[in-house]
Biopython code that builds the backbone (N, CA, C, O; Angstrom):
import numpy as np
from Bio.PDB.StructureBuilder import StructureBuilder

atoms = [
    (1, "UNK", "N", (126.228, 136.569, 109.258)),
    (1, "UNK", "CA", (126.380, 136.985, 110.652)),
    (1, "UNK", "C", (127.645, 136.356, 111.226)),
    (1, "UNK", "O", (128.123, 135.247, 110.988)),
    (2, "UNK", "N", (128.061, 137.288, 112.007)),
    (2, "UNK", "CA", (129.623, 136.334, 112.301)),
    (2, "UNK", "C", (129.660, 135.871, 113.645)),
    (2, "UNK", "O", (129.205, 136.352, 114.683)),
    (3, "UNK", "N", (130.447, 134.594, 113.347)),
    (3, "UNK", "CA", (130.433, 133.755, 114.851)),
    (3, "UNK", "C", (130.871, 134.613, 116.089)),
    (3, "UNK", "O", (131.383, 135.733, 116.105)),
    (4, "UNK", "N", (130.512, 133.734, 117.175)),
    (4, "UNK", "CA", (130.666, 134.535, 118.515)),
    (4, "UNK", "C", (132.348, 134.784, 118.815)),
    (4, "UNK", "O", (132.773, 135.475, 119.741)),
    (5, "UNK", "N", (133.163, 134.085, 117.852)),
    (5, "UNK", "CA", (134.250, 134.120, 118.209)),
    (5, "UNK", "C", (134.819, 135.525, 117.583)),
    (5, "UNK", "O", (135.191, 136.553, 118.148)),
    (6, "UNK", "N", (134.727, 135.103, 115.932)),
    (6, "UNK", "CA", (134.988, 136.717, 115.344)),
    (6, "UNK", "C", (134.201, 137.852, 115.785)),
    (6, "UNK", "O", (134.407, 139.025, 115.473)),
    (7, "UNK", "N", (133.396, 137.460, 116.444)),
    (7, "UNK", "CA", (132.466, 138.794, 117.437)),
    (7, "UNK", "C", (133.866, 139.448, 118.029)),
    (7, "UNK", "O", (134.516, 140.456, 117.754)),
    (8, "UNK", "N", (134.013, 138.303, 119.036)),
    (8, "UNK", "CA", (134.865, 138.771, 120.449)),
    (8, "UNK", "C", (135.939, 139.179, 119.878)),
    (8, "UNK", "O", (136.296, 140.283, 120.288)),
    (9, "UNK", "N", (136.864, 138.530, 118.764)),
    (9, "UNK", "CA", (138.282, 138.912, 118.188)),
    (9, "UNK", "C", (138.080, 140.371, 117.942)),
    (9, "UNK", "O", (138.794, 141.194, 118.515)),
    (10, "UNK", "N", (137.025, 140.767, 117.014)),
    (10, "UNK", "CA", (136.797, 142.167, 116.718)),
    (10, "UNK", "C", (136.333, 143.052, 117.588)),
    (10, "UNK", "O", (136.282, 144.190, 117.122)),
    (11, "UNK", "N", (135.849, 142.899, 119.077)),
    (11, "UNK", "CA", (135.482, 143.601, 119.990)),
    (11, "UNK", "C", (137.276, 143.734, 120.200)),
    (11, "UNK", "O", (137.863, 144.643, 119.612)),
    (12, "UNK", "N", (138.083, 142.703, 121.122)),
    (12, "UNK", "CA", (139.115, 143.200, 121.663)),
    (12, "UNK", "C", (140.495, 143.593, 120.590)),
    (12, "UNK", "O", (141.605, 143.964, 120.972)),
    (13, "UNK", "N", (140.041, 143.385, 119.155)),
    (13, "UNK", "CA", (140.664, 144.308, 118.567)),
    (13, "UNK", "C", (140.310, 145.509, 117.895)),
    (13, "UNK", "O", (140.772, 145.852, 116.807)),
    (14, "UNK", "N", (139.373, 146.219, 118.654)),
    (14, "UNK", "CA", (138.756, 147.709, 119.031)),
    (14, "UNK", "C", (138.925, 148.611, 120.218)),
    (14, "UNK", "O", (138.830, 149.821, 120.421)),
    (15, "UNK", "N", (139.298, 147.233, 121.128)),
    (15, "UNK", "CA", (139.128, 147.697, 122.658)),
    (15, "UNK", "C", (140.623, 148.234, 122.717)),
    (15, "UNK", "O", (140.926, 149.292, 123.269)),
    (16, "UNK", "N", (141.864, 147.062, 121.845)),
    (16, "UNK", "CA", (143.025, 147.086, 122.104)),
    (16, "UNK", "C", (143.814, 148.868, 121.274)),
    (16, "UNK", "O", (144.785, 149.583, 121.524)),
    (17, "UNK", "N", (142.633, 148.875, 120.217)),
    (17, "UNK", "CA", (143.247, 150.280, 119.198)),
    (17, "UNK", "C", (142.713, 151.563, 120.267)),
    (17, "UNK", "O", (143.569, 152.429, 120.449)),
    (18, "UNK", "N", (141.662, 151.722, 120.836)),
    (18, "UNK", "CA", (141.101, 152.297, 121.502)),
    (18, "UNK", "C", (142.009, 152.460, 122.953)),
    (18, "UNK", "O", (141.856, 153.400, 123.733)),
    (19, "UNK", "N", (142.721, 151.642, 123.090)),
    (19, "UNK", "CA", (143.502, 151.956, 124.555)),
    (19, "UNK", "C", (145.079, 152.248, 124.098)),
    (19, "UNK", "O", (145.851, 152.869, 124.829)),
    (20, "UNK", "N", (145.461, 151.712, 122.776)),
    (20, "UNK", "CA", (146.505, 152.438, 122.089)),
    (20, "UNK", "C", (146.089, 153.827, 121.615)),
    (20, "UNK", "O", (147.204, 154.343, 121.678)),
    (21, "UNK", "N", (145.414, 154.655, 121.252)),
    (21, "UNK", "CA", (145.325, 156.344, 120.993)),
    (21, "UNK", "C", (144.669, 156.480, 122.308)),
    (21, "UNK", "O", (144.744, 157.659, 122.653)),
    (22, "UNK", "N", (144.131, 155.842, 123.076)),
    (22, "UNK", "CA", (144.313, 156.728, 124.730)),
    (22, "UNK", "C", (145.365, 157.390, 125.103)),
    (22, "UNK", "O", (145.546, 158.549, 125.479)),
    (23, "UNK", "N", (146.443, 155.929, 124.849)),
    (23, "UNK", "CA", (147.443, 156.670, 125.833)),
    (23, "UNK", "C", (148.532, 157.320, 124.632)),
    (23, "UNK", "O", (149.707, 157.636, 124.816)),
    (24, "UNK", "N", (147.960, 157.383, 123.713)),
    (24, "UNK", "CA", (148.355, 158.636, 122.169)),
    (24, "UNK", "C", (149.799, 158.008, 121.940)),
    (24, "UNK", "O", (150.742, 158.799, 121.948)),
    (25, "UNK", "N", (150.072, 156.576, 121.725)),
    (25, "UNK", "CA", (150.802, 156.038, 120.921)),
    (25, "UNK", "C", (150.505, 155.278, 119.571)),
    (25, "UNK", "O", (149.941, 154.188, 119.474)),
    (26, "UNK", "N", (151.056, 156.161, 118.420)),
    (26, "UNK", "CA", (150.948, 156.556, 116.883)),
    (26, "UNK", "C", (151.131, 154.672, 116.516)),
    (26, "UNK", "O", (152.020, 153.922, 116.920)),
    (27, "UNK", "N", (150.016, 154.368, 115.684)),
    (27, "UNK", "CA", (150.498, 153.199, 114.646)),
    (27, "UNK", "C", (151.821, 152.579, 114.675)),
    (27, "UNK", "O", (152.212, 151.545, 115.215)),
    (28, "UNK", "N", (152.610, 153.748, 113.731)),
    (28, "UNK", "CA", (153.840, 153.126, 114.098)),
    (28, "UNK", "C", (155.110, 153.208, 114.676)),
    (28, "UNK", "O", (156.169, 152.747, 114.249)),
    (29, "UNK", "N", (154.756, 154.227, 116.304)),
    (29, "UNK", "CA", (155.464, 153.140, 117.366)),
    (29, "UNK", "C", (155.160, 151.795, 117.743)),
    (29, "UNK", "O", (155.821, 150.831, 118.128)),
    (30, "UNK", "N", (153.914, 152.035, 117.507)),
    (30, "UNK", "CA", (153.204, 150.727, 118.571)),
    (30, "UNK", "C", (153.675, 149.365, 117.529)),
    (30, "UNK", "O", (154.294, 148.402, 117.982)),
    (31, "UNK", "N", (153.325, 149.464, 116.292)),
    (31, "UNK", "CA", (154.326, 148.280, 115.239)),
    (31, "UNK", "C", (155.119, 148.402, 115.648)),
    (31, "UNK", "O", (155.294, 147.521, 116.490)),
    (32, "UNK", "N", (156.272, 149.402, 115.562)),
    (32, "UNK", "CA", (157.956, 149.170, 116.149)),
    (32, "UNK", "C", (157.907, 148.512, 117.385)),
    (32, "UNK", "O", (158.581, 147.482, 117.401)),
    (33, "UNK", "N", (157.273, 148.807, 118.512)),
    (33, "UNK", "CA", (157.468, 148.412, 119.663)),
    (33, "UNK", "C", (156.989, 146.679, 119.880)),
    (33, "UNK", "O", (157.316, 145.922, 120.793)),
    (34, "UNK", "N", (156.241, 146.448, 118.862)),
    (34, "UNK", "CA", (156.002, 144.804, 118.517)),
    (34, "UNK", "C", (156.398, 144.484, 117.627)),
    (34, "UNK", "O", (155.542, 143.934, 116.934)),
    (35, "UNK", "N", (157.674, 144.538, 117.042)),
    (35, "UNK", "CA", (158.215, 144.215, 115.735)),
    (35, "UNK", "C", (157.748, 143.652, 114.704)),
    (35, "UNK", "O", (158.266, 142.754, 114.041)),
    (36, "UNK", "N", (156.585, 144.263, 114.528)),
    (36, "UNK", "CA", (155.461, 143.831, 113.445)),
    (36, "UNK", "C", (155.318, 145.158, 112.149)),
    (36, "UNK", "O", (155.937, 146.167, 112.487)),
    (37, "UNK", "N", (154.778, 145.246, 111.099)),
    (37, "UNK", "CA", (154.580, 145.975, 110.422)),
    (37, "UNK", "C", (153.161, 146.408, 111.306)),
    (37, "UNK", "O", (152.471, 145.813, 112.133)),
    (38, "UNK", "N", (153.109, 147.839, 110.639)),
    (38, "UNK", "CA", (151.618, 148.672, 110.448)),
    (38, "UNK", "C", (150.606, 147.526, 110.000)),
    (38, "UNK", "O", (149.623, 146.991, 110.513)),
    (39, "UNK", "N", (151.258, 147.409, 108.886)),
    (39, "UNK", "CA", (149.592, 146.358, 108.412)),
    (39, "UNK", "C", (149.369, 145.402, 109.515)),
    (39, "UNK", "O", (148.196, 145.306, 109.876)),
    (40, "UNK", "N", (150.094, 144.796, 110.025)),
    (40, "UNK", "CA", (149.825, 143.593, 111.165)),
    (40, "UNK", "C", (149.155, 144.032, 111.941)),
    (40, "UNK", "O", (147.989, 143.657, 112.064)),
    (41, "UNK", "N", (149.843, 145.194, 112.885)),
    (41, "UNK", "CA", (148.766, 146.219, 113.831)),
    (41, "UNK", "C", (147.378, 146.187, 113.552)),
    (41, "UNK", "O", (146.456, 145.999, 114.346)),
    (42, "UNK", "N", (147.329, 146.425, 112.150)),
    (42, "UNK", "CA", (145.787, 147.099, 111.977)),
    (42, "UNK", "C", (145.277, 146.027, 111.678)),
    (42, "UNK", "O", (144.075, 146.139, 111.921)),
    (43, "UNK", "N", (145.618, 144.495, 111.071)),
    (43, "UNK", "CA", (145.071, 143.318, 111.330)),
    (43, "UNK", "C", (144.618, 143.163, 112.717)),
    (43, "UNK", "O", (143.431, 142.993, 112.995)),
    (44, "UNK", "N", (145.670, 143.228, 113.695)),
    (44, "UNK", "CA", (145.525, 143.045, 115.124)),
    (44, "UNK", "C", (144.166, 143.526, 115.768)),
    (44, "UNK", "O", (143.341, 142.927, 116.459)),
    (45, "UNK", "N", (144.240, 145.092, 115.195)),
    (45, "UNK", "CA", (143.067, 146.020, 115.889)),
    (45, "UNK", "C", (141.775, 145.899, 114.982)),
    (45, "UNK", "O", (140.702, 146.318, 115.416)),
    (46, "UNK", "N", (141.881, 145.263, 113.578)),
    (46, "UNK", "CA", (140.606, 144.556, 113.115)),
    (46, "UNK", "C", (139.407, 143.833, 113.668)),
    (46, "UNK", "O", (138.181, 143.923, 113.737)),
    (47, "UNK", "N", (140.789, 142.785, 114.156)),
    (47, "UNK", "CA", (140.077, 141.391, 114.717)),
    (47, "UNK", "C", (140.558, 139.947, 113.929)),
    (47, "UNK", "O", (140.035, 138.832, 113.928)),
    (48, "UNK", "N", (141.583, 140.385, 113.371)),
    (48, "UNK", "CA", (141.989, 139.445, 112.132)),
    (48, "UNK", "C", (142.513, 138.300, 112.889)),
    (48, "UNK", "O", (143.552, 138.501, 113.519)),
    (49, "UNK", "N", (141.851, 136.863, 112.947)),
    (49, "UNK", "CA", (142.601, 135.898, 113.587)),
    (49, "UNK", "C", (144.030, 135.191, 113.238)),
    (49, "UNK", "O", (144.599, 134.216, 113.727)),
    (50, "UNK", "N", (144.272, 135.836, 112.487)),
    (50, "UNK", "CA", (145.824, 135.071, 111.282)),
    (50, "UNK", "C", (146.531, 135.503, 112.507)),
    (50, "UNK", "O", (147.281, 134.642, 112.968)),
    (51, "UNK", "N", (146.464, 136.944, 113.330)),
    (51, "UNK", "CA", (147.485, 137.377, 113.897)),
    (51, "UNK", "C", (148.378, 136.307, 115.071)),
    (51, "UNK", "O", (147.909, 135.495, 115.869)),
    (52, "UNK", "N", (149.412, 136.578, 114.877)),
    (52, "UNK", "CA", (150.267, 135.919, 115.968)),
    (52, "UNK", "C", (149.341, 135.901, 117.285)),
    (52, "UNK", "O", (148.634, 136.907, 117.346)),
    (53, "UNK", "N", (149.163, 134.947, 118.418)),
    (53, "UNK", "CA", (148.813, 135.569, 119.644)),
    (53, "UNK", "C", (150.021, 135.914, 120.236)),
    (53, "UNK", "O", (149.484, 136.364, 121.248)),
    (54, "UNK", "N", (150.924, 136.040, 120.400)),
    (54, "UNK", "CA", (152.116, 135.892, 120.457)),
    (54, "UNK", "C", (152.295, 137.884, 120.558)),
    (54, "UNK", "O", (152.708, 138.601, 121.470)),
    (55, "UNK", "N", (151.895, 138.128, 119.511)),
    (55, "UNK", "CA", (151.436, 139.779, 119.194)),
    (55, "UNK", "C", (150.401, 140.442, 120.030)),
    (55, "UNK", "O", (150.446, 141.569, 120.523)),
    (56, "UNK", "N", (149.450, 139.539, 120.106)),
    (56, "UNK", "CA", (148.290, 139.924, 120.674)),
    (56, "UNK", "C", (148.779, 140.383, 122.361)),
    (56, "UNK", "O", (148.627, 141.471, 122.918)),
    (57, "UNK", "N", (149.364, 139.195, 122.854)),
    (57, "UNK", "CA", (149.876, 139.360, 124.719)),
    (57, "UNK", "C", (151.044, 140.366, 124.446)),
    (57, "UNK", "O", (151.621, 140.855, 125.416)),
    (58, "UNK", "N", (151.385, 140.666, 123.293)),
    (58, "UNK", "CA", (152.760, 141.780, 123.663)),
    (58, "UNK", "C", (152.014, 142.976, 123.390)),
    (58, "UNK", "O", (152.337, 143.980, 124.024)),
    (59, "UNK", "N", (151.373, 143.027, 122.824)),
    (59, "UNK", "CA", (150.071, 144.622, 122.648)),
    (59, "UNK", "C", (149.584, 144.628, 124.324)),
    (59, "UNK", "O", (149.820, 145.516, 125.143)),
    (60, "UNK", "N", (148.825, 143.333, 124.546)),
    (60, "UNK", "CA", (148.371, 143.959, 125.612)),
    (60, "UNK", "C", (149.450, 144.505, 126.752)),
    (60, "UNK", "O", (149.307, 145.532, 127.415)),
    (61, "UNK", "N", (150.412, 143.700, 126.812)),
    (61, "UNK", "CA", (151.825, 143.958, 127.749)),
    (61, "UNK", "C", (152.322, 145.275, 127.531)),
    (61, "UNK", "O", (152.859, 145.917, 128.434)),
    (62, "UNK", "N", (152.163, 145.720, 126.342)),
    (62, "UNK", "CA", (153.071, 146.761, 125.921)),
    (62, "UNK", "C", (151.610, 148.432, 126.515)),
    (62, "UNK", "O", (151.980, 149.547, 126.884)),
    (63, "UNK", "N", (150.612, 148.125, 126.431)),
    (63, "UNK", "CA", (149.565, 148.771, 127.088)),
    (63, "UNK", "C", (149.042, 148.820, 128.438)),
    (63, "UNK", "O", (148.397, 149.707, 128.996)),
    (64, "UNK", "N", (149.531, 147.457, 128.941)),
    (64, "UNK", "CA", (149.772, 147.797, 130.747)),
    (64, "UNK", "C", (148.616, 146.720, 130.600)),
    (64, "UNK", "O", (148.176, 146.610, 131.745)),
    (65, "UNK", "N", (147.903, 145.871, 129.768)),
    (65, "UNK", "CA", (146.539, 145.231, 130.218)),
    (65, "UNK", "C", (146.880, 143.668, 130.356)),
    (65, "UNK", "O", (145.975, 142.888, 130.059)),
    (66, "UNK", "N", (147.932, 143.221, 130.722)),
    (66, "UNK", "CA", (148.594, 141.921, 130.614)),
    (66, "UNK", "C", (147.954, 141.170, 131.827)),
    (66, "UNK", "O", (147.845, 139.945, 131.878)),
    (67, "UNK", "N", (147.629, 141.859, 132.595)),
    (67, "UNK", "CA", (147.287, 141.457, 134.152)),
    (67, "UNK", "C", (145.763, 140.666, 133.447)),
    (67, "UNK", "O", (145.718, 139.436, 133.458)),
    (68, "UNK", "N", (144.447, 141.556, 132.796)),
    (68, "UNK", "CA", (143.412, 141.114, 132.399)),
    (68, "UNK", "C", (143.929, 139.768, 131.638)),
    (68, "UNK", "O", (143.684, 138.786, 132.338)),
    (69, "UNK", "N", (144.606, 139.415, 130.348)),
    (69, "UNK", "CA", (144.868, 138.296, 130.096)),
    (69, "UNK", "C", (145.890, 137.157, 130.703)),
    (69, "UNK", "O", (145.993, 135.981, 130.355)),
    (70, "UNK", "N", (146.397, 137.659, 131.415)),
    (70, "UNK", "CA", (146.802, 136.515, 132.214)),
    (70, "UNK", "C", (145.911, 135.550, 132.991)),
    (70, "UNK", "O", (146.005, 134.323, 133.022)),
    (71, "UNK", "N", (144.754, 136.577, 133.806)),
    (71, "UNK", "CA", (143.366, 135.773, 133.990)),
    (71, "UNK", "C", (142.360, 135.443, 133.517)),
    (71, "UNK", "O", (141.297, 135.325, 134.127)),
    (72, "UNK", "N", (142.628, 135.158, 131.845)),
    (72, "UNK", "CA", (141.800, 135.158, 131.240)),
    (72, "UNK", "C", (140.682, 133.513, 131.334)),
    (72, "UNK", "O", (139.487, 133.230, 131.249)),
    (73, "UNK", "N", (141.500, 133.073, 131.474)),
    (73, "UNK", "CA", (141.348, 131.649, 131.735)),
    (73, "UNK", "C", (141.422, 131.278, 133.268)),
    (73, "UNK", "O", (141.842, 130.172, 133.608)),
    (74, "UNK", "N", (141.048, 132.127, 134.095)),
    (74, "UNK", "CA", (141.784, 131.779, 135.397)),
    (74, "UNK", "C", (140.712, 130.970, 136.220)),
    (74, "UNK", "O", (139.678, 131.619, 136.371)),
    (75, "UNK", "N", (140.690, 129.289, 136.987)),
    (75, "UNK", "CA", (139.313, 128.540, 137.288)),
    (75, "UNK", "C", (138.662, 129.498, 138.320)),
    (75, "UNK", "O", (137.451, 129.390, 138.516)),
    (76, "UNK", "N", (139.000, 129.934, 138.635)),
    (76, "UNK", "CA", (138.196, 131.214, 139.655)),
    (76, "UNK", "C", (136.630, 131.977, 138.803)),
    (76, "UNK", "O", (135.450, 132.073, 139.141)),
    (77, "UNK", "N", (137.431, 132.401, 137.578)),
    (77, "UNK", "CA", (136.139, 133.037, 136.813)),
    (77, "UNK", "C", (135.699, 132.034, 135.964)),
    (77, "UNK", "O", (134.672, 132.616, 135.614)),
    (78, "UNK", "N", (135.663, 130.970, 135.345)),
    (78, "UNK", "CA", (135.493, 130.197, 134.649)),
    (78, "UNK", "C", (133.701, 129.529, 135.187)),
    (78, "UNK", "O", (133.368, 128.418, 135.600)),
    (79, "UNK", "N", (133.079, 130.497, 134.995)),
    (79, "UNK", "CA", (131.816, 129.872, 135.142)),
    (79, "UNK", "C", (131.277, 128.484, 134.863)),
    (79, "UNK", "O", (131.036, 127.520, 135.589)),
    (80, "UNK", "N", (131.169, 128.715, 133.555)),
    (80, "UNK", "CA", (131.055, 127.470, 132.870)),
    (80, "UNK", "C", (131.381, 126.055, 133.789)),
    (80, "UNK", "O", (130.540, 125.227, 134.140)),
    (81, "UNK", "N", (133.062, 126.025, 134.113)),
    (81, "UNK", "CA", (133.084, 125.085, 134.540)),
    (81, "UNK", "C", (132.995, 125.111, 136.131)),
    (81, "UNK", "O", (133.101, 124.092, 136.814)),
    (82, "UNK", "N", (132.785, 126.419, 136.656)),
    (82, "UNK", "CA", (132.368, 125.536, 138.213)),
    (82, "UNK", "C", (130.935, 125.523, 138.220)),
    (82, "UNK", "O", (130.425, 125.219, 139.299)),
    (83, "UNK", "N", (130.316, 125.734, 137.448)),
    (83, "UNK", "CA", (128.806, 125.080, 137.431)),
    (83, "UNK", "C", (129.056, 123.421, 136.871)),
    (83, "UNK", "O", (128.617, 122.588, 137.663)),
    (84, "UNK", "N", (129.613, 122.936, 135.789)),
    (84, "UNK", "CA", (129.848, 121.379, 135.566)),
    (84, "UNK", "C", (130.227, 121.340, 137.191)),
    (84, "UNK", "O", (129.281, 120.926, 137.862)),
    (85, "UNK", "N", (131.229, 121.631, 137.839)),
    (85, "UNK", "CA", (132.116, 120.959, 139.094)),
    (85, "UNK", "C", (130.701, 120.797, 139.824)),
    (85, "UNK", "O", (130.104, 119.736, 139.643)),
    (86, "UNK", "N", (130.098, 121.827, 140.677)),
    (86, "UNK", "CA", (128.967, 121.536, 140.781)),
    (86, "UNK", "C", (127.887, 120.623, 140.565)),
    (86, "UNK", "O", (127.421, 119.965, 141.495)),
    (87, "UNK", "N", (127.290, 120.514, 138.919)),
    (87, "UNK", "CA", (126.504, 119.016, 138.481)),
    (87, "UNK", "C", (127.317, 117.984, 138.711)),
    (87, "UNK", "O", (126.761, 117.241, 137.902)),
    (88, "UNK", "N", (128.143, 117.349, 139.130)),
    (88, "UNK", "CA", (128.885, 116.758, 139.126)),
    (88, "UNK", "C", (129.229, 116.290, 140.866)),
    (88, "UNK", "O", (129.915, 115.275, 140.985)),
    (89, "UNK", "N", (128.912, 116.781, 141.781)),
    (89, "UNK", "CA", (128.593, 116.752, 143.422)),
    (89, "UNK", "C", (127.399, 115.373, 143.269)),
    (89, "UNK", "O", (126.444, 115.196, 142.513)),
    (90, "UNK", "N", (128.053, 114.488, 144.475)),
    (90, "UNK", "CA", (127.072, 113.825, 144.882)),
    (90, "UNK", "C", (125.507, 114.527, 145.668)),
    (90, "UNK", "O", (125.448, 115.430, 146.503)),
    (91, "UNK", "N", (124.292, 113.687, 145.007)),
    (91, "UNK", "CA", (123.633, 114.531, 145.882)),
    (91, "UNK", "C", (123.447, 113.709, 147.651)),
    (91, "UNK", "O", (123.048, 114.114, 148.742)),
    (92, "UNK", "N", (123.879, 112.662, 147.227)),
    (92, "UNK", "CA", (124.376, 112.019, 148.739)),
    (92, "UNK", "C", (125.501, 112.180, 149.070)),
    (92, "UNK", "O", (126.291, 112.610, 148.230)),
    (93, "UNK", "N", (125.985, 111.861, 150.522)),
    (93, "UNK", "CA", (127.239, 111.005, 150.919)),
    (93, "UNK", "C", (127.296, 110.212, 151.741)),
    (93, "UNK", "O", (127.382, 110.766, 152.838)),
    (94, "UNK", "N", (127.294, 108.747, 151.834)),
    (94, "UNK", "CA", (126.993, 107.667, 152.046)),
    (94, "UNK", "C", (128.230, 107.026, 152.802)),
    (94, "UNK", "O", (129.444, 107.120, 152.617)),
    (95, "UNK", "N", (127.823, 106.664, 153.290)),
    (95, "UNK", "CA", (129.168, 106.245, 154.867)),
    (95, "UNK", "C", (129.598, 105.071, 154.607)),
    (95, "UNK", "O", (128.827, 104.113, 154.549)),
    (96, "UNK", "N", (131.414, 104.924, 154.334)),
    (96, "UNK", "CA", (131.364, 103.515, 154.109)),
    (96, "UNK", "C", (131.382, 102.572, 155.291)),
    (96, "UNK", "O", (131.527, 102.931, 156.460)),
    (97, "UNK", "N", (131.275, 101.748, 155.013)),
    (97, "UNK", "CA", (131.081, 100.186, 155.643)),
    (97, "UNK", "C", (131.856, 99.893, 156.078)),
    (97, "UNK", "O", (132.686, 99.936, 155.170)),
    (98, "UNK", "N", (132.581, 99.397, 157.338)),
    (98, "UNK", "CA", (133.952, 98.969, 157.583)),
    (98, "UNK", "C", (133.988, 97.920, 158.611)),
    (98, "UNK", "O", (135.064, 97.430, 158.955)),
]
sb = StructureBuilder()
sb.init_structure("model")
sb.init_model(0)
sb.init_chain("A")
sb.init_seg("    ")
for serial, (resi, resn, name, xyz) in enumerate(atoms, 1):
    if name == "N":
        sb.init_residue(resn, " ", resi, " ")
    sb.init_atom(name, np.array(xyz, "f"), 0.0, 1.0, " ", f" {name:<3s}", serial, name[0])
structure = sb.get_structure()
């Protein structure tokens, strides 16, 4: 069974081949236009982690979806950690002394 990570690699390199023949650009423009071979591409749209990320943000750039990974990481959506920020609140606040 494959980890949650090669899950996700292979979801958004399905999502990424899938929005390349949307907008009906062929294999290999879309290699030319990332100066990568075909085979890399189709690593890319595998899920193959060897790939450059480097490749990965110029696919999405080159598809108009650069905006989604730029916030990919952004603390706004980052659940995870504004629930820690949260556990992490006093459940008092205690007046200092002066």
């Amino acid at each position: 069974m494959p980890l949650p990570a090669e899950r996700a690699l292979r979801k958004l390199g399905r999502d990424l081949a899938l929005a390349r023949r949307k907008r009906g650009i062929a294999t290999s423009d879309m290699a030319a236009r990332l100066f990568v071979s075909r085979d890399t591409l189709w690593r890319l749209e595998r899920g193959d982690p060897t790939v450059a990320l480097g490749t990965l943000v110029t696919a999405a750039f080159i598809l108009n979806l650069h905006d989604r990974l730029a916030n990919l990481a952004a603390p706004a959506s980052d659940d995870l950690g504004l629930s820690l920020d949260e556990r992490r609140l006093p459940q008092r606040i205690h007046r200092t002394k002066t």
